[in-house]
C-alpha positions as CSV (number, residue, x, y, z in Angstrom):
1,X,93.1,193.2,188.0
2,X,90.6,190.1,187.5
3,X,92.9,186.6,187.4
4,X,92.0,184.0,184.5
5,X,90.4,181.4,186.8
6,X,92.5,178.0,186.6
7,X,91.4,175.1,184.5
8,X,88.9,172.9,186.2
9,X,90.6,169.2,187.0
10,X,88.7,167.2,184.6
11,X,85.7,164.8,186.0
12,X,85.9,161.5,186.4
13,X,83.5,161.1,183.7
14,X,85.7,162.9,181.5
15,X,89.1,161.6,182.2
16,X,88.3,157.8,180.1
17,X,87.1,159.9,177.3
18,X,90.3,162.1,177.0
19,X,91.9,158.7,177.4
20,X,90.2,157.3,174.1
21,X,91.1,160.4,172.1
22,X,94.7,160.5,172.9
23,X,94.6,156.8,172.3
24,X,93.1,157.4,168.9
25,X,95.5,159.7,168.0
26,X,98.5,157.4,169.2
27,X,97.3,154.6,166.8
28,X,96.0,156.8,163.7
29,X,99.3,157.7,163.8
30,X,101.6,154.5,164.2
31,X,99.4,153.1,161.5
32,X,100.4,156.1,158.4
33,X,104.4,155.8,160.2
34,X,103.5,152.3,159.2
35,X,101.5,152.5,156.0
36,X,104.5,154.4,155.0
37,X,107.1,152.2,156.3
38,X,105.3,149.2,154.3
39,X,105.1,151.8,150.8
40,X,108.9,152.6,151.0
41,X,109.6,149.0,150.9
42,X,107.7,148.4,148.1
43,X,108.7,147.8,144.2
44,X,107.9,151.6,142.3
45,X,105.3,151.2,139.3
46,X,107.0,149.6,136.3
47,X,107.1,152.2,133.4
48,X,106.1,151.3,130.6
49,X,108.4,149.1,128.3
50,X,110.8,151.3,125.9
51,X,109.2,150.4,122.4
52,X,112.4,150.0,119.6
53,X,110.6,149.5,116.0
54,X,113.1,146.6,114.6
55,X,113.3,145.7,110.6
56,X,114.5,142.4,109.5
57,X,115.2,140.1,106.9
58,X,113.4,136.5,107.5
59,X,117.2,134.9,106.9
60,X,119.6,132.9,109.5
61,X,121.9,135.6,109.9
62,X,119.5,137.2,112.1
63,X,119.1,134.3,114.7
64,X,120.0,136.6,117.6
65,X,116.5,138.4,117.0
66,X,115.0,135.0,116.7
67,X,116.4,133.9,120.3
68,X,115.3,137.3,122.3
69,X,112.2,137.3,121.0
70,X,111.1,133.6,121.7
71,X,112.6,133.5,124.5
72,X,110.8,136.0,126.0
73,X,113.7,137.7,127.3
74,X,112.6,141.8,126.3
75,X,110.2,142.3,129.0
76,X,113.1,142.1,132.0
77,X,114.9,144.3,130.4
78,X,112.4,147.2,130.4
79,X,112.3,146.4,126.1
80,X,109.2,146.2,123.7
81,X,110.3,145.3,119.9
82,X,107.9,146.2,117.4
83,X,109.4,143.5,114.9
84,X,108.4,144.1,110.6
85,X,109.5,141.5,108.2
86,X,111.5,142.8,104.9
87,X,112.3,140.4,101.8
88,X,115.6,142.2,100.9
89,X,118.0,145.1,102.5
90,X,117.1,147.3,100.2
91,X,113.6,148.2,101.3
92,X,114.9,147.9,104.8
93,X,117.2,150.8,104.0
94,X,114.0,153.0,102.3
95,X,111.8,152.5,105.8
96,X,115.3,153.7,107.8
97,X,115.6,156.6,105.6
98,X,112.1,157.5,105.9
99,X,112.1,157.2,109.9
100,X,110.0,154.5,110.1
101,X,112.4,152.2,112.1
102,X,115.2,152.5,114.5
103,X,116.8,149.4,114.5
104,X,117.5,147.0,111.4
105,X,118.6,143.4,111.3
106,X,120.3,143.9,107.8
107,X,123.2,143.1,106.0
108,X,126.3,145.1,106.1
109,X,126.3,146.0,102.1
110,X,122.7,147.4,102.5
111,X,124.2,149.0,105.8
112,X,127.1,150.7,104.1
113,X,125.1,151.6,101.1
114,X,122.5,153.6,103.7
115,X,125.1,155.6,105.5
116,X,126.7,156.5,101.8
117,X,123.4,157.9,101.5
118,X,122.9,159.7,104.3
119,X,120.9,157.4,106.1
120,X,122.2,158.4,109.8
121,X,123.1,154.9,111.4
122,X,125.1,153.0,113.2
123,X,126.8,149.2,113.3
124,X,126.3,148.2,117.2
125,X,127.3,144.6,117.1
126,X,127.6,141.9,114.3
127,X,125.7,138.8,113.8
128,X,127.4,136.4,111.7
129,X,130.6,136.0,109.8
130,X,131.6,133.7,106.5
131,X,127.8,133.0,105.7
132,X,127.7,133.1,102.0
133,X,128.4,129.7,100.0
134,X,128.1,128.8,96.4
135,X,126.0,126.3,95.4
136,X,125.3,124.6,92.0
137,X,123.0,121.8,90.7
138,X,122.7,119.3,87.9
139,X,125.0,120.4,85.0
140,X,126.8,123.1,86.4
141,X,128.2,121.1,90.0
142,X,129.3,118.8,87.8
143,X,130.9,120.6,85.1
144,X,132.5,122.3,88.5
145,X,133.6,119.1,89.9
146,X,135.2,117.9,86.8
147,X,137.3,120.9,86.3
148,X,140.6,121.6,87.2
149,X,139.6,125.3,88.5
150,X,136.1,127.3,88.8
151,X,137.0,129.5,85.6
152,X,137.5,125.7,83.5
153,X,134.3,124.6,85.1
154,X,132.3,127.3,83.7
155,X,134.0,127.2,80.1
156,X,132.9,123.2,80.4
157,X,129.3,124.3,81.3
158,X,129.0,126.9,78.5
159,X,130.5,124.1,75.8
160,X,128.0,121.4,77.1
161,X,125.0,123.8,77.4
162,X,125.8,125.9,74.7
163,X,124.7,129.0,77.4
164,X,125.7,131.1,80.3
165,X,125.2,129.2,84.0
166,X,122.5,131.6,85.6
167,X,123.5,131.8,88.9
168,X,121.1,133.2,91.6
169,X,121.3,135.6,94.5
170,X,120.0,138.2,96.4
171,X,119.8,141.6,94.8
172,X,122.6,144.2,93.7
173,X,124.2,145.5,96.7
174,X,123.4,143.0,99.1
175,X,126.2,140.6,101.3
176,X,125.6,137.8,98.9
177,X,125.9,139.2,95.9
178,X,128.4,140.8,96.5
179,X,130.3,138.2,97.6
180,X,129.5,136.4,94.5
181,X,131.0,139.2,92.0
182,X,134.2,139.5,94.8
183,X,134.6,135.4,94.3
184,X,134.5,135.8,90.2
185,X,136.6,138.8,90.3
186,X,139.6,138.1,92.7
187,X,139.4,134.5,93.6
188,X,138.2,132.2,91.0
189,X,138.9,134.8,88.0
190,X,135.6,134.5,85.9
191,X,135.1,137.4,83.8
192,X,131.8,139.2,84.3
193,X,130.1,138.2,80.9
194,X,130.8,134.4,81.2
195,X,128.0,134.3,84.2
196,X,124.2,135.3,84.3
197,X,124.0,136.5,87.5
198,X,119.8,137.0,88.7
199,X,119.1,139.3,92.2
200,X,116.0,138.0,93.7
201,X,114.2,137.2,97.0
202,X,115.2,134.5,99.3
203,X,112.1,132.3,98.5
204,X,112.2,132.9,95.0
205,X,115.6,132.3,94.8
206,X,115.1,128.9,96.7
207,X,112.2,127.9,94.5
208,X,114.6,128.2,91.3
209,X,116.9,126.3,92.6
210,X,114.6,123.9,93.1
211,X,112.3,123.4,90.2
212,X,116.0,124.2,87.3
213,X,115.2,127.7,87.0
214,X,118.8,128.3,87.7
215,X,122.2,126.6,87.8
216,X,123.4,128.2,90.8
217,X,123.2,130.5,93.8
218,X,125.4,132.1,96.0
219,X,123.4,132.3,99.3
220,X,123.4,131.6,102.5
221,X,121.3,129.0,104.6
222,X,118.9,127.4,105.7
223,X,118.8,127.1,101.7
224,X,122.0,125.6,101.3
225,X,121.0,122.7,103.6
226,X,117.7,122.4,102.5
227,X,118.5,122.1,98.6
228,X,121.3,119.6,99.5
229,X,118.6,117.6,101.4
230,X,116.4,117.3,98.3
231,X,118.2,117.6,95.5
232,X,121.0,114.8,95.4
233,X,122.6,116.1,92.0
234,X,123.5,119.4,94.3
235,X,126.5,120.1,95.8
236,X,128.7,123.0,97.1
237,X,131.1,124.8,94.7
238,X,132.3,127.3,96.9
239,X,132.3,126.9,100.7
240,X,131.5,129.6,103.2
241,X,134.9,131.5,103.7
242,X,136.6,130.8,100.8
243,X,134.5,132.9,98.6
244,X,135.2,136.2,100.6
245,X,137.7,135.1,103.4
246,X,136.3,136.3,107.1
247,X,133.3,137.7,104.9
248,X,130.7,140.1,107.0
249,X,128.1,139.3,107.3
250,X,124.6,140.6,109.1
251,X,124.9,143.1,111.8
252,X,122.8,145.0,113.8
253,X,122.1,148.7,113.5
254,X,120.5,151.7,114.6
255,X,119.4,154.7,113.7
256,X,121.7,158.1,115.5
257,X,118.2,159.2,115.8
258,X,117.5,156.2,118.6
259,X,120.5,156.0,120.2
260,X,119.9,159.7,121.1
261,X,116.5,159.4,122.0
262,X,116.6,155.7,123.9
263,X,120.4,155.0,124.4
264,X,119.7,153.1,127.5
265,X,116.6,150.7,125.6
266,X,120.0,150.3,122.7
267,X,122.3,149.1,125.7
268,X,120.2,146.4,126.7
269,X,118.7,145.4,123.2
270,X,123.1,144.9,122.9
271,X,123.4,142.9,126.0
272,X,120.3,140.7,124.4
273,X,122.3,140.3,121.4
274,X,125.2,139.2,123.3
275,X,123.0,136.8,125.1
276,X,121.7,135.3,122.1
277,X,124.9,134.8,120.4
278,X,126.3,132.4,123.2
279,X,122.7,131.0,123.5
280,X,122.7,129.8,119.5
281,X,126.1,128.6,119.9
282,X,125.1,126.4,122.9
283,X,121.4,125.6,122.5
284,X,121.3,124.2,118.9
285,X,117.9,122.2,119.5
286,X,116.1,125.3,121.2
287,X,117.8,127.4,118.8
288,X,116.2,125.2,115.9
289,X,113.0,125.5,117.3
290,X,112.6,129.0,117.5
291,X,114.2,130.0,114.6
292,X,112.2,127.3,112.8
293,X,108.7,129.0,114.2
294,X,109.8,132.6,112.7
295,X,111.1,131.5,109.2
296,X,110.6,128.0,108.4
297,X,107.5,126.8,109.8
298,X,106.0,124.7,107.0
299,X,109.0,125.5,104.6
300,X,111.7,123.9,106.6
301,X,112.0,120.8,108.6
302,X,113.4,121.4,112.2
303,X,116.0,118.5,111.5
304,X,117.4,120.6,108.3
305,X,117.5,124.0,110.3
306,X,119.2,122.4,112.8
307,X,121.9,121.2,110.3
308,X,121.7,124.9,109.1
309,X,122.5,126.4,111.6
310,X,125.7,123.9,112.5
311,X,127.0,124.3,109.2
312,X,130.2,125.9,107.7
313,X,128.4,128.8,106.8
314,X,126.7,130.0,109.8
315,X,129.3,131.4,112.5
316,X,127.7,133.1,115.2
317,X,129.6,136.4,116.7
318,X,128.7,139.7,118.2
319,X,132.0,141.9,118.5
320,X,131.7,144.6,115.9
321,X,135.3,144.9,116.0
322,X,135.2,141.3,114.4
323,X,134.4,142.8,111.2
324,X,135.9,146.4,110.9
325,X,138.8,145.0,108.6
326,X,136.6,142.9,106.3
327,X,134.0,146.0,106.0
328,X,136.5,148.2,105.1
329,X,137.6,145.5,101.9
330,X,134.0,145.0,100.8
331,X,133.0,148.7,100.3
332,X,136.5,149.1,98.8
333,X,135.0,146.2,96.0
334,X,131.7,147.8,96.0
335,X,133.4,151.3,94.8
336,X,134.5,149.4,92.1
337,X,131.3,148.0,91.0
338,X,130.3,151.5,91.5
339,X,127.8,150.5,93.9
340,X,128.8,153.0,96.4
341,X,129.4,156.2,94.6
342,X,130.1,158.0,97.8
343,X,132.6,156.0,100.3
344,X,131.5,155.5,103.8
345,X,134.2,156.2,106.6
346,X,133.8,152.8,108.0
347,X,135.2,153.5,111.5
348,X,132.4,156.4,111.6
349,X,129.6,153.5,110.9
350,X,130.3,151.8,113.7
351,X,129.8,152.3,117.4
352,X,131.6,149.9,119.6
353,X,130.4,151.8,123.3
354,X,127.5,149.4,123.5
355,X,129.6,146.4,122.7
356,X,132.5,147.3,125.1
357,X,130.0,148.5,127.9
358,X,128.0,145.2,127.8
359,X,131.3,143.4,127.9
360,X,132.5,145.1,130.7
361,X,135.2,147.4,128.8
């Protein structure tokens, strides 16, 4: 049977080429062990930044949205805020219920009035507490401070004017309107008729004050400061507090819709807000600045804002929890001003998960 012959013993010529091969192999294949070595080590792509479409009022309540945003702290946190501008809660509340935003910067009146309307939302952390202050100019603070009591003051006003004192604020349903009819009702015990009360915008609100259109407005700042700064015959009749003690104030919310969808993007936008609490409260000049730059640049001087936002009526929080109790009395006094035909189960409204989780909890 014929025998395979046995391989020849390679030439001399032969052996430096075999060399070269094996030698190419050796190295064509340290270098992928290393290519991939050196990819494992590197960062993965970015994704793309989670986009949150975010409502808000142009008001100092919302500071915290303010601070993220000029500070530039969203894109570290995986975050991209598609940021409209509203001039009352209201409207907010009609771009919620239409699906047009997930988040809102908006008071919690307009918040509670949503949910009774079966706007699917939740409160996620609050903004501000006691923020609402009466003010009155000319005739009416001094009617006020000549009076023995709030309820004298506007009977002296009415015999000395021979009219109602129109008193401004935002509109029906909002926080500082309804603090207003809470203060008349249960605290300083003015009936209804004996005041003209006028819901308008912020700046046309601030621009009545102003020029005498009205006596009076129970708002919040920077335009108490401000009018104080300009007009000397203007003074505060009721401070922040007092009106509607431990008074809420603005929160922020989001849709059910969102938090389903992008519950971790919500967790972080919370631990922002957390940040930018303790941020205002310690960075009043930078905090100035910015906020200045996104609502008063040209309308308020960064000296007033900062006095603003140091004021009585501007107390920085972000617990939700801070605000459960004093939620719960306001849409009680907004049943009765039949504002909310359909009560809201407050503890349902909010969602303290993201709150607790960013704390640690």
């Amino acid at each position: 049977m014929p025998q395979t012959p046995p391989p020849k013993p390679l030439s001399n010529s032969a052996r430096p080429v075999a060399r070269s091969v094996a030698r190419r192999d050796l190295l064509v294949g340290a270098a992928a062990l290393g290519i991939a070595a050196a990819t494992a080590s590197l960062p993965l792509p970015a994704f793309a930044a989670t986009p949150l479409r975010v409502g808000y009022i142009p008001i100092i309540p919302m500071t915290q949205l303010y601070v993220i945003t000029g500070e530039g702290w969203t894109k570290d946190a995986g975050l991209t805020l598609q940021t409209t501008s509203f001039q009352s809660g209201p409207a907010m509340i009609q771009a919620l219920a239409s699906g047009t935003l997930d988040v809102a910067y908006v008071g919690i009146g307009p918040a509670l009035i949503a949910r009774s309307k079966g706007v699917k939302l939740k409160v996620v952390a609050a903004n501000v507490i006691d923020q609402v202050a009466l003010i009155g100019r000319g005739p009416l603070a001094k009617a006020m401070a000549g009076a023995a009591n709030p309820a004298e003051g506007v009977k002296a006003f009415r015999a000395a004017n021979g009219r109602r004192p129109k008193i401004g604020s935002l509109p029906a349903g909002s926080v500082p309107d309804t603090v207003l009819r809470y203060w008349m009702a249960e605290v300083a015990h003015i009936a209804p008729d004996d005041v003209e009360i006028v819901g308008m915008g912020e700046q046309p609100l601030q621009q009545a004050l102003l020029t005498g259109a009205i006596d009076g407005a129970s708002i919040l700042e920077p335009i108490l400061t401000l009018v104080k700064s300009r007009l000397q015959d203007a003074a505060i009749i009721a401070k922040a507090g007092t009106m509607f003690p431990k008074q809420p104030g603005a929160v922020l919310a989001v849709t059910e819709d969102a938090i389903a969808k992008n519950r971790d993007a919500v967790a972080e936008l919370v631990k922002l807000h957390i940040r930018a609490t303790a941020f205002a409260k310690s960075n009043p000049d930078r905090t100035a600045e910015l906020v200045t730059d996104i609502i008063g640049k040209g309308l308020v001087e960064r000296d007033v804002m900062r006095a603003a936002l140091t004021s009585d009526a501007t107390t920085f929080v972000d617990d939700p929890r801070v605000i459960l109790d004093s939620t719960k009395k306001m849409q009680a006094f907004q049943q009765s001003l039949d504002q909310i035909t359909e009560p809201v189960d407050v503890d349902t409204l909010f969602d303290f998960s993201f709150h607790d989780a960013a704390m640690g909890k």
